[in-house]
C-alpha positions in Angstrom: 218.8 28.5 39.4 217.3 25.0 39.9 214.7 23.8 37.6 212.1 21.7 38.5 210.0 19.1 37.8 206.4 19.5 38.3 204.5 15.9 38.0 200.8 16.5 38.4 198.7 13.4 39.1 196.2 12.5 36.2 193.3 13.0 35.9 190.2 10.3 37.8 188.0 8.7 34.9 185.0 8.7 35.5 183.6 4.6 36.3 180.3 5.5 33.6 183.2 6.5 30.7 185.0 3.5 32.0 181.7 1.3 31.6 180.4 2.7 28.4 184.1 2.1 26.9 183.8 -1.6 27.6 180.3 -1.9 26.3 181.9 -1.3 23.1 184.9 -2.9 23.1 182.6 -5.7 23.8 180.9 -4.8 20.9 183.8 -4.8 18.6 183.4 -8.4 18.3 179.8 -10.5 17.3 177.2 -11.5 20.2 178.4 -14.9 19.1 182.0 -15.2 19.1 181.7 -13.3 22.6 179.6 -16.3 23.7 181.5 -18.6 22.2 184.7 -17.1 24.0 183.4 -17.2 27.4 182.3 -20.3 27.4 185.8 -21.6 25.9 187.3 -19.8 29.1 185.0 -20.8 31.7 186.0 -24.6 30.5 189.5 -23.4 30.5 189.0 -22.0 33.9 187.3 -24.9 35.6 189.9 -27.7 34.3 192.3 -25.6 35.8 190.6 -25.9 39.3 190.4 -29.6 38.6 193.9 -29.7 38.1 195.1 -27.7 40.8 196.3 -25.1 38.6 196.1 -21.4 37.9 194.0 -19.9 35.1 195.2 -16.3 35.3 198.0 -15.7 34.3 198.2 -18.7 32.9 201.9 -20.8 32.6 203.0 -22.3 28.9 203.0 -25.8 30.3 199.1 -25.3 31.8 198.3 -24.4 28.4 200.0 -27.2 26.4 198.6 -29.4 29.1 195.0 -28.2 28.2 195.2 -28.3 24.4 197.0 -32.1 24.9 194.0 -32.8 26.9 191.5 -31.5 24.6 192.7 -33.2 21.6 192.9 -36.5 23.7 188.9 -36.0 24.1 189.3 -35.7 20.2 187.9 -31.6 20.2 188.8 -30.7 15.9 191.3 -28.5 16.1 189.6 -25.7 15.1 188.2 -25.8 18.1 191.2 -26.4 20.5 192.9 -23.2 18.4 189.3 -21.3 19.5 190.1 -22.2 22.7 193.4 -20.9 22.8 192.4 -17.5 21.2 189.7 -17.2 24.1 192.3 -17.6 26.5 194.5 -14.8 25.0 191.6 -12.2 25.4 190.7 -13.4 29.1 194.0 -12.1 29.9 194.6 -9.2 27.5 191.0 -8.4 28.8 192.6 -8.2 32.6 195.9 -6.4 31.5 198.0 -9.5 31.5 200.4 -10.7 29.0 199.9 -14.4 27.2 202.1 -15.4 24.6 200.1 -18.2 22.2 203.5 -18.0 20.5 205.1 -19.2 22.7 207.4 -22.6 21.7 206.3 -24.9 24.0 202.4 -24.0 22.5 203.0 -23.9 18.9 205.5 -27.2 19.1 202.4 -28.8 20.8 199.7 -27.1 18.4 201.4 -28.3 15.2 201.6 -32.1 16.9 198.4 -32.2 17.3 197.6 -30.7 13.6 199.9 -33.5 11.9 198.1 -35.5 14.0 194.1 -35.0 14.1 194.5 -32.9 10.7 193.3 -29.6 10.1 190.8 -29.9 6.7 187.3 -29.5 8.2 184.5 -31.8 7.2 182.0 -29.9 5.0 178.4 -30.3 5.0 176.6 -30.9 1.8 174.9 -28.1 -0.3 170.7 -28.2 -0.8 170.6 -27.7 -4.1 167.4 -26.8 -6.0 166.1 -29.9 -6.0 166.2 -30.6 -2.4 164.6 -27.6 -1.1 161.8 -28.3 -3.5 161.5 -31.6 -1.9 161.9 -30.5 1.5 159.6 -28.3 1.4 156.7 -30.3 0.2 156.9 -32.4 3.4 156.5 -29.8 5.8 153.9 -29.7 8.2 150.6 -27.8 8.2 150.3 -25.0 10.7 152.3 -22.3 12.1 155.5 -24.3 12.3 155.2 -25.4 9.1 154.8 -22.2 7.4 157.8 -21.0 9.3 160.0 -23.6 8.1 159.4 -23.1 4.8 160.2 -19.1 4.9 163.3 -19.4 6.6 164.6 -22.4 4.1 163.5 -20.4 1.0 164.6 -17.3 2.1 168.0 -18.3 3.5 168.6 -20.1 0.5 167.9 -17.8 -2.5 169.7 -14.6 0.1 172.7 -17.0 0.9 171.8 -16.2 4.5 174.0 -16.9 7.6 172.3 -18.5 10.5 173.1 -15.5 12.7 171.7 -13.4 9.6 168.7 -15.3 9.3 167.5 -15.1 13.2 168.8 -11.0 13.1 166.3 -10.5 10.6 163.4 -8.3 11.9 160.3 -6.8 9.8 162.0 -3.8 9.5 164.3 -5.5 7.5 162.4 -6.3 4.4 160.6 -4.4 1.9 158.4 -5.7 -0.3 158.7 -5.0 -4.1 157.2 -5.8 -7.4 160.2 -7.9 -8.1 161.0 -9.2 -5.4 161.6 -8.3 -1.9 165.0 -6.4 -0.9 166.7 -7.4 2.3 168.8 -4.6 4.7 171.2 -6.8 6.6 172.8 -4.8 9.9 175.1 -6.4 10.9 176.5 -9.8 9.3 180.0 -11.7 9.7 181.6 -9.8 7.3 180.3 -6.5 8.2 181.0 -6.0 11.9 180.9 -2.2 11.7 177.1 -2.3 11.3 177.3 -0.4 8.0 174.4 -2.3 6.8 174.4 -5.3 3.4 171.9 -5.2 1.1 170.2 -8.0 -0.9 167.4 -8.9 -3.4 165.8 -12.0 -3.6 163.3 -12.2 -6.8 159.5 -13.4 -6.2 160.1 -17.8 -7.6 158.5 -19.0 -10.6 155.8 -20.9 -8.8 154.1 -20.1 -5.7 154.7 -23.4 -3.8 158.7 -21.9 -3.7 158.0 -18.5 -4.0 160.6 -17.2 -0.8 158.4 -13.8 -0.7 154.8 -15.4 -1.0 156.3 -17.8 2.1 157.5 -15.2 4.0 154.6 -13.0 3.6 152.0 -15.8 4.4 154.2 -16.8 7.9 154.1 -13.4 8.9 150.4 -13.0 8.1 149.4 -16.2 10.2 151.4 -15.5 13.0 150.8 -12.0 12.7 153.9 -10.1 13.4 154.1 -7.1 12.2 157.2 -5.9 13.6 160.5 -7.0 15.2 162.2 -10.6 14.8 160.9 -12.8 12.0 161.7 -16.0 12.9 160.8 -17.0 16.2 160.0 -20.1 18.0 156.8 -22.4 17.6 155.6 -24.7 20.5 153.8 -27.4 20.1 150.4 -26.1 20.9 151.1 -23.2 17.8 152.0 -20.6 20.4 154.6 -18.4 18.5 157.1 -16.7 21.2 158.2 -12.9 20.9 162.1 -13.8 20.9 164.0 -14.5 17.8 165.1 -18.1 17.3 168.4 -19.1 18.2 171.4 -20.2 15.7 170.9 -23.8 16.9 167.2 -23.8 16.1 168.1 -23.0 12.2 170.6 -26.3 11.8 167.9 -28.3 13.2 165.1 -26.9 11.0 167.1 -27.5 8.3 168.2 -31.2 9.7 164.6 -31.8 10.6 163.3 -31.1 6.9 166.2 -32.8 4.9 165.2 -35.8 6.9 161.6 -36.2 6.0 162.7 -35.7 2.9 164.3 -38.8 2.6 168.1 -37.0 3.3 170.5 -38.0 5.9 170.3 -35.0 8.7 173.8 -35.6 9.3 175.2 -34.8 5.9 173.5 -31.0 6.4 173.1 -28.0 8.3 172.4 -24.4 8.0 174.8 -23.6 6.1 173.9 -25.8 3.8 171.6 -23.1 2.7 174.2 -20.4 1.9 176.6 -22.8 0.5 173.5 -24.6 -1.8 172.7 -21.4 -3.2 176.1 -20.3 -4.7 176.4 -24.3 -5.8 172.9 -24.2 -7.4 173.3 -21.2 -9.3 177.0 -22.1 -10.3 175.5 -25.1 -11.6 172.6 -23.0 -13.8 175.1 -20.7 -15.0 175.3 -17.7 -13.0 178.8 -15.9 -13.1 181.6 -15.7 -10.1 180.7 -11.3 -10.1 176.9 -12.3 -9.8 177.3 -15.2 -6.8 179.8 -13.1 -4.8 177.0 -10.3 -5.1 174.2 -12.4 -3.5 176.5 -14.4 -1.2 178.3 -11.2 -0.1 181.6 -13.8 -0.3 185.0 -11.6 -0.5 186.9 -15.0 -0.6 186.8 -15.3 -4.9 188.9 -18.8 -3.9 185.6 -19.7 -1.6 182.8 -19.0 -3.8 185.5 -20.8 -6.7 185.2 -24.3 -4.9 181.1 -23.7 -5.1 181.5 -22.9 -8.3 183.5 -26.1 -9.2 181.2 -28.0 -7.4 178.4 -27.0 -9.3 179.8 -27.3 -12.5 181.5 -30.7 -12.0 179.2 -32.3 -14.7 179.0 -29.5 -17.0 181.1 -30.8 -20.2 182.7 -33.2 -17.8 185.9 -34.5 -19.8 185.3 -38.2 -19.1 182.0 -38.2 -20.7 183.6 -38.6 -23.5 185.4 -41.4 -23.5 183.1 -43.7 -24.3 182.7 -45.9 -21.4 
């Protein structure tokens, strides 16, 4: 007797099942490395065209010709290794196989390491000090009182940008000690599981992060949804949430009147100030890693050095 072989044709998926999967394998990854990605591969895409080559699948030498390119126009190389990851998940995103392994790329990659370096360029920390003094020359009005929430409350929670403009009113509860912060979703807790934070009512009211935030949300009178939000000129405060960009330039905008260079800080010179300022007052690597949420102990370390770099510093003793 002959056996056999009966092959049935799978079963169709349905297109919804096939959309709602995407949705979240899109959401696997933050709204702003996804943005971030497809931008680097539209770039990617349309220097192609200029070139008269193809994007997709993309050849080893297009590739090393594009990171050459890039670090010609003198891109960090952080940015031309971004690049190259947002090229990988184009393709892998289409089925198709890309190799950033792949000799000719990682000959040309460590080239251009050696020779642009890979160290980034740190901003400076606010420390306690400058926040103080930045925010006594903010401006009256709704903008004003905005400013000075978001500075104070991103520094004493160690915020993110992305975690500052994700906050929403629902967010924050108000206690007697302070207010307590639910983050849902932050860099180093893409699941959504939820971080949560305290940030103690300030010795005086002037830099009191919960007195600020309450008296911004009272003027503008928001009651729920995002926190931050934009400010025109006129005073009118928009429904949407500010954007990343708007927090570096609120915090550039305020270091400069008072008296700092812009270009030495950004936002996160708010998180980083915070684990550099308390370092500095004392507070222990278990307690910083708790506010900042750090798992890094070697990254919140180098705050810590930093802010103890003149506590019992060695060479005051030599009598110079």
């Amino acid at each position: 007797m002959t056996l056999q072989t009966v092959t049935s044709a799978a079963p169709a998926i349905p297109q919804e099942l096939i959309e709602s999967a995407r949705r979240y394998a899109d959401n696997s990854r933050a709204a702003n490395t996804l943005r971030a990605y497809r931008s680097d591969w539209k770039q990617f895409a349309e220097w192609a065209d200029s070139q008269g080559l193809r994007a997709m699948p993309a050849a080893p030498e297009t590739v090393t010709a594009y990171i050459t390119t890039l670090a010609d126009q003198g891109l960090a190389v952080g940015t031309i290794g971004r690049r190259l990851i947002a090229i990988g998940q184009a393709h892998a995103a289409q089925g198709l196989q890309f190799d950033s392994r792949h000799p000719l790329i990682v000959a040309t990659m460590k080239g251009i390491r050696r020779t642009l370096g890979s160290a980034q360029t740190p901003k400076d920390a606010l420390l306690t000090e400058d926040i103080r003094a930045m925010v006594k020359v903010l401006p009256e009005g709704s903008s004003g009182l905005r400013d000075r929430a978001l500075l104070l409350v991103g520094f004493a929670g160690a915020l993110r940008r992305s975690e500052l403009v994700g906050l929403d009113v629902e967010n924050v509860k108000v206690e007697q000690e302070g207010m307590v912060i639910t983050l849902r979703r932050s860099k180093t807790d893409q699941e959504g599981q939820g971080q949560t934070i305290a940030i103690p009512r300030g010795r005086h009211a002037a830099t009191c992060p919960v007195q600020a935030l309450q008296e911004w949300l009272a003027a503008a009178g928001i009651a729920a949804g995002p926190i931050f939000r934009a400010v025109d000129r006129h005073g009118n405060i928009a429904a949407d949430r500010l954007s990343t960009r708007a927090v570096a330039n609120i915090v550039k905008r305020a270091a400069a009147a008072a008296g700092l260079d812009p270009a030495d800080y950004a936002g996160h010179s708010l998180r980083s100030g915070m684990a550099t300022a308390a370092a500095r007052a004392g507070a222990n690597e278990r307690n910083i890693m708790a506010q900042t949420r750090h798992r890094s102990v070697a990254m919140v370390r180098r705050y810590i050095h930093r802010g103890q770099l003149w506590a019992d510093n060695a060479a005051g003793c030599l009598g110079l």
